[in-house]
C-alpha positions in Angstrom: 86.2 -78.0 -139.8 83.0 -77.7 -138.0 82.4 -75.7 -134.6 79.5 -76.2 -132.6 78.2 -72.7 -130.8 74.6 -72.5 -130.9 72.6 -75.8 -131.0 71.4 -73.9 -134.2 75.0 -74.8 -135.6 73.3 -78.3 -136.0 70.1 -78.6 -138.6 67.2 -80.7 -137.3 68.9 -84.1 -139.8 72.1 -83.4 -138.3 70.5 -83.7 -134.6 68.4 -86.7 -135.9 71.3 -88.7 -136.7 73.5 -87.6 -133.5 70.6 -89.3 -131.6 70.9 -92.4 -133.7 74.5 -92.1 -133.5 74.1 -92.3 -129.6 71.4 -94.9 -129.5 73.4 -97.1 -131.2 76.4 -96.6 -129.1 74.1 -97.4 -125.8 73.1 -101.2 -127.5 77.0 -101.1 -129.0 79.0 -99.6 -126.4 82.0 -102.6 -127.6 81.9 -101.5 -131.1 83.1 -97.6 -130.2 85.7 -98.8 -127.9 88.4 -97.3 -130.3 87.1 -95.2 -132.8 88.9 -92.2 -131.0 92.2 -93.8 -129.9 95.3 -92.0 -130.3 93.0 -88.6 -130.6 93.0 -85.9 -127.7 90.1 -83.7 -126.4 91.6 -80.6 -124.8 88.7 -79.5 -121.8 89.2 -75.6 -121.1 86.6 -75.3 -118.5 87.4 -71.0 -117.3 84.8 -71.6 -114.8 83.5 -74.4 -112.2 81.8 -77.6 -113.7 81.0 -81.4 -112.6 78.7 -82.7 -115.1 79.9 -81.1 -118.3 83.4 -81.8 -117.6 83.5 -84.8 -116.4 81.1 -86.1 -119.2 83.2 -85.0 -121.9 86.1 -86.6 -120.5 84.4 -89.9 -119.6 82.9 -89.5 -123.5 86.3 -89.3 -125.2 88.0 -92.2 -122.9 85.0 -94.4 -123.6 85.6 -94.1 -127.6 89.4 -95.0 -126.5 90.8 -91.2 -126.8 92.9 -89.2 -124.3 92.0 -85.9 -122.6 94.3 -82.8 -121.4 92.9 -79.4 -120.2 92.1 -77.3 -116.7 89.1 -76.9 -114.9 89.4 -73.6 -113.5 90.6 -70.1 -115.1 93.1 -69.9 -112.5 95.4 -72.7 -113.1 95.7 -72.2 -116.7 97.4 -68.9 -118.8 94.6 -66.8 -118.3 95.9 -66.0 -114.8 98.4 -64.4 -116.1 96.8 -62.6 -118.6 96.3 -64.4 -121.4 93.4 -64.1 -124.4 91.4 -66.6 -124.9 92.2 -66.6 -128.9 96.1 -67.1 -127.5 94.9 -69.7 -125.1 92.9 -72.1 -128.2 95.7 -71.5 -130.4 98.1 -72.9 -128.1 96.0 -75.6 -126.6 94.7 -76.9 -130.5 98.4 -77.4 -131.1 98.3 -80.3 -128.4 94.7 -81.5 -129.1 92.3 -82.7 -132.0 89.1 -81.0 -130.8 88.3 -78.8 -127.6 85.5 -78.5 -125.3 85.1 -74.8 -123.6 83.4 -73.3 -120.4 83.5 -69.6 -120.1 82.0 -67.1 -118.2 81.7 -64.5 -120.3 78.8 -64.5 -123.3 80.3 -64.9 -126.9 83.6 -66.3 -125.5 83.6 -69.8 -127.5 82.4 -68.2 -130.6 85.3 -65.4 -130.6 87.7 -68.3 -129.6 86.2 -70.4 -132.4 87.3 -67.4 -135.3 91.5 -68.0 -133.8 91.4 -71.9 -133.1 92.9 -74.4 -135.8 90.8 -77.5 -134.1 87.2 -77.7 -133.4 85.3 -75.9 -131.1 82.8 -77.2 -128.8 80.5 -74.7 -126.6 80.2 -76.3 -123.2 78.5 -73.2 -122.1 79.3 -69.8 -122.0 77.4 -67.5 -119.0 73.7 -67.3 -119.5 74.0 -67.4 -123.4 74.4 -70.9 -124.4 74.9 -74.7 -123.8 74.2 -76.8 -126.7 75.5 -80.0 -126.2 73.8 -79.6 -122.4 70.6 -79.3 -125.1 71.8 -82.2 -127.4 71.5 -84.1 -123.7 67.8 -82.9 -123.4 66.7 -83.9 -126.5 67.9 -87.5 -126.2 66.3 -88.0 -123.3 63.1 -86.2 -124.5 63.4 -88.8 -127.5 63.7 -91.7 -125.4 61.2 -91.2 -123.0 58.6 -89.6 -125.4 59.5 -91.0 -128.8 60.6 -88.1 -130.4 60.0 -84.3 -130.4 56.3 -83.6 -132.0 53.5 -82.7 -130.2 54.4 -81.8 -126.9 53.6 -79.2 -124.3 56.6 -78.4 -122.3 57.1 -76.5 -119.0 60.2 -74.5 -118.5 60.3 -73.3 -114.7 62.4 -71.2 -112.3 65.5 -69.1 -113.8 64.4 -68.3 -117.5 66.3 -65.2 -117.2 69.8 -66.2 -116.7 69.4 -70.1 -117.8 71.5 -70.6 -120.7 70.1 -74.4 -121.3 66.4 -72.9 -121.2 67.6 -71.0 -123.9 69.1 -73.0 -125.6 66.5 -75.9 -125.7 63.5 -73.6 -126.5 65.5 -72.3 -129.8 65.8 -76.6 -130.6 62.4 -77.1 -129.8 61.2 -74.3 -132.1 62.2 -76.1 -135.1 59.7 -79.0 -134.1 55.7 -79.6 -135.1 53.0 -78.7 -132.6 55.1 -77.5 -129.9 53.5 -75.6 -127.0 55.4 -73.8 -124.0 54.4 -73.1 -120.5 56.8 -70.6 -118.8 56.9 -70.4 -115.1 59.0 -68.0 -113.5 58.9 -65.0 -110.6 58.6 -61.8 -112.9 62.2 -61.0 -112.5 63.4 -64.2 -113.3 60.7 -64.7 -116.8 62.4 -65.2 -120.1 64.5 -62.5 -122.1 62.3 -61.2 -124.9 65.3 -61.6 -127.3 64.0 -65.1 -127.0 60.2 -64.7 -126.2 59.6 -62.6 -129.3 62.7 -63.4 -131.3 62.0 -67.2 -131.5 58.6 -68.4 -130.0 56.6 -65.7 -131.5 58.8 -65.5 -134.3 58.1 -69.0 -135.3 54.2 -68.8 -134.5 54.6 -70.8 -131.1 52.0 -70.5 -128.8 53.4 -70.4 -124.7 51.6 -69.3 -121.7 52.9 -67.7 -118.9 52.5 -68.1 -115.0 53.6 -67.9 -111.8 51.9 -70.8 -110.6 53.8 -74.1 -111.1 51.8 -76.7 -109.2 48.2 -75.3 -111.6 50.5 -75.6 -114.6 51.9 -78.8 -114.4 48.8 -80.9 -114.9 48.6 -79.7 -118.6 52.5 -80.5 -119.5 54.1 -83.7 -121.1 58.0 -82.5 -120.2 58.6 -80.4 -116.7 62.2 -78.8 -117.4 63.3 -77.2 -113.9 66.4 -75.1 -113.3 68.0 -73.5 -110.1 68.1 -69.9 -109.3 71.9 -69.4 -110.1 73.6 -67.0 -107.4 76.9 -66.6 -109.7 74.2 -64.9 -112.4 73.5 -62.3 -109.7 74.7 -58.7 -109.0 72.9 -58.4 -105.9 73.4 -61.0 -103.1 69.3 -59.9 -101.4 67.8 -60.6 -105.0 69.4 -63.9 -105.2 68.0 -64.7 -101.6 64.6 -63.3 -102.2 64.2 -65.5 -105.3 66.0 -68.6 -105.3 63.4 -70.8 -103.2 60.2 -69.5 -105.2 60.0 -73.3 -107.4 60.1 -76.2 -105.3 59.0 -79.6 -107.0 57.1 -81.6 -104.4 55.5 -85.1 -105.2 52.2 -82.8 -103.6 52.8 -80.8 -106.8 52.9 -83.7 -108.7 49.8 -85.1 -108.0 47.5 -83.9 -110.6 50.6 -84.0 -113.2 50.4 -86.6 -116.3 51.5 -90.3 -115.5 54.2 -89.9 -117.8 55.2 -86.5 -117.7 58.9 -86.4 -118.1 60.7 -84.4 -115.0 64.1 -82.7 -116.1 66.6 -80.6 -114.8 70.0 -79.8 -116.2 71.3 -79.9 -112.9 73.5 -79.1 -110.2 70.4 -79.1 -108.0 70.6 -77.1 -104.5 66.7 -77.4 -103.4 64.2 -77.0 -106.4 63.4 -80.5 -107.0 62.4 -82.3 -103.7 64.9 -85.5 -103.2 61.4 -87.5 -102.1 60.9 -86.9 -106.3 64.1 -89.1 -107.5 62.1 -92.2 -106.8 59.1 -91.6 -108.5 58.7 -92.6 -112.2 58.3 -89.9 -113.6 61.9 -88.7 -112.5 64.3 -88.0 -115.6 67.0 -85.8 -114.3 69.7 -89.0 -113.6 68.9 -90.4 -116.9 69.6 -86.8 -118.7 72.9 -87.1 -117.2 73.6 -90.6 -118.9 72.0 -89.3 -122.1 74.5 -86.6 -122.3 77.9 -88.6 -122.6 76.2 -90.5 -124.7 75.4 -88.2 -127.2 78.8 -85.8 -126.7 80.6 -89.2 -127.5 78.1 -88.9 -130.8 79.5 -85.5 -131.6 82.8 -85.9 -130.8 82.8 -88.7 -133.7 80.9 -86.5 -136.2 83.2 -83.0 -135.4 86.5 -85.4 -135.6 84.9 -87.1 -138.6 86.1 -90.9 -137.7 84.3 -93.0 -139.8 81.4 -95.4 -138.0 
């Protein structure tokens, strides 16, 4: 039985034939249509999600599965007190697999150690997201033809932003990989990250405060929001959340085919004037990622393509 935590849970051949998995069922959507029928995906989602949730659900009905769960902590067990080991115990005796959201850093990987049915990570506080990262990379793949050689931008929350972190350790594992990191000082990226995997694996980054001199050097853009529920102090989350705005003004010295991302929700950071040009991936991200959950779903439940 496999869990997926960390999007290092998954070697670089095991990613490689997810994203062939998934770009076969975008030209065969017909010949998945059952591959999951009469299996159950529980969604335990302990704190608020659209995307995520929703993508994993619309992933298991499209490969003709069912799906049970709760999308807040408060209409579930845990109201009452309940651990999260009793909560997957109980839950993986109605389901085949289960996709988790908690607040709380580790919480999926001490669940994973108590559950008798696979574990997926669907993001636990500012730690993780992996199959939010599994969605980056297919889209990174289809708009750039694969993961070599490319300079990418991460820019706003690199403090708190769990996919950041998550999609730098992927990227690491890839040939000729540069980073530009652009972030206000108390938003840059945690040095248990910084120095335990880009320096660690001899990757050379720059960093800056100045997003609209930067992007004219990078192939991907990946923004993120300033998230107020990753903040203690209400005047630090109002100081900083408008300091990255993507403009099509900022865009105008940036590479014809630079590749715009964001894992989204959005509240202001990317300029809606922006979802019309070209260069505008964040919609297709969100496509990319049912795609490729359906793709793991498959391989974790081991149904036979």
């Amino acid at each position: 039985m496999r869990n997926l935590i960390d999007i290092l849970d998954l070697s670089v051949s095991e990613i490689e034939e997810l994203t062939q998995i998934a770009e076969d069922i975008i030209k065969n959507p017909e010949k998945y249509q059952e591959k999951c029928r009469y299996k159950k995906l529980a969604t335990l989602f302990f704190e608020p999600s659209t995307r995520t949730r929703l993508s994993f659900e619309a992933a298991m009905m499209e490969l003709g599965g069912n799906v049970i769960g709760f999308s807040e902590a408060n209409s579930s067990s845990a109201a009452k007190g309940e651990s999260v080991s009793d909560t997957v115990k109980t839950v993986g005796c109605y389901a085949d697999i289960i996709a988790m959201r908690h607040p709380k850093e580790g919480a999926p990987l001490a669940a994973s150690f108590k559950a008798e049915v696979p574990i997926i990570n669907a993001g636990d506080g500012g730690h993780n997201h992996p199959t939010q990262t599994l969605a980056d990379l297919l889209t990174i793949k289809m708009e750039k033809g694969g993961f070599d050689n490319l300079t990418i931008g991460l820019c706003g929350d690199l403090k708190f932003g769990r996919t950041v972190h998550s999609l730098i350790n992927a990227m690491s594992r890839y040939k000729n990989i540069r980073f530009v990191l652009i972030s206000p000082e108390e938003l840059s990226l945690p040095d248990y990250i910084k120095k335990g995997v880009i320096e660690k694996n001899n990757i050379p980054y720059t960093e800056t405060r100045d997003l609209e001199e930067a992007v004219k050097d990078l192939d991907i853009l990946y923004m993120t929001r300033v998230q107020r529920e990753r903040f203690f102090n209400e005047a630090d989350y109002i100081r900083l959340k408008d300091s990255y705005i993507l403009t099509l003004e900022k865009l105008a010295n940036a590479k014809k085919d630079l590749c715009v991302m964001h894992p989204l929700p959005r509240v202001n950071e990317i300029s809606p004037e922006v979802d019309e040009d070209s260069r505008a991936c964040y919609f297709k991200q969100v496509k990319y990622g049912k795609y490729m959950r359906m793709a793991l779903i498959l391989k974790f439940l081991e149904v036979e393509i």
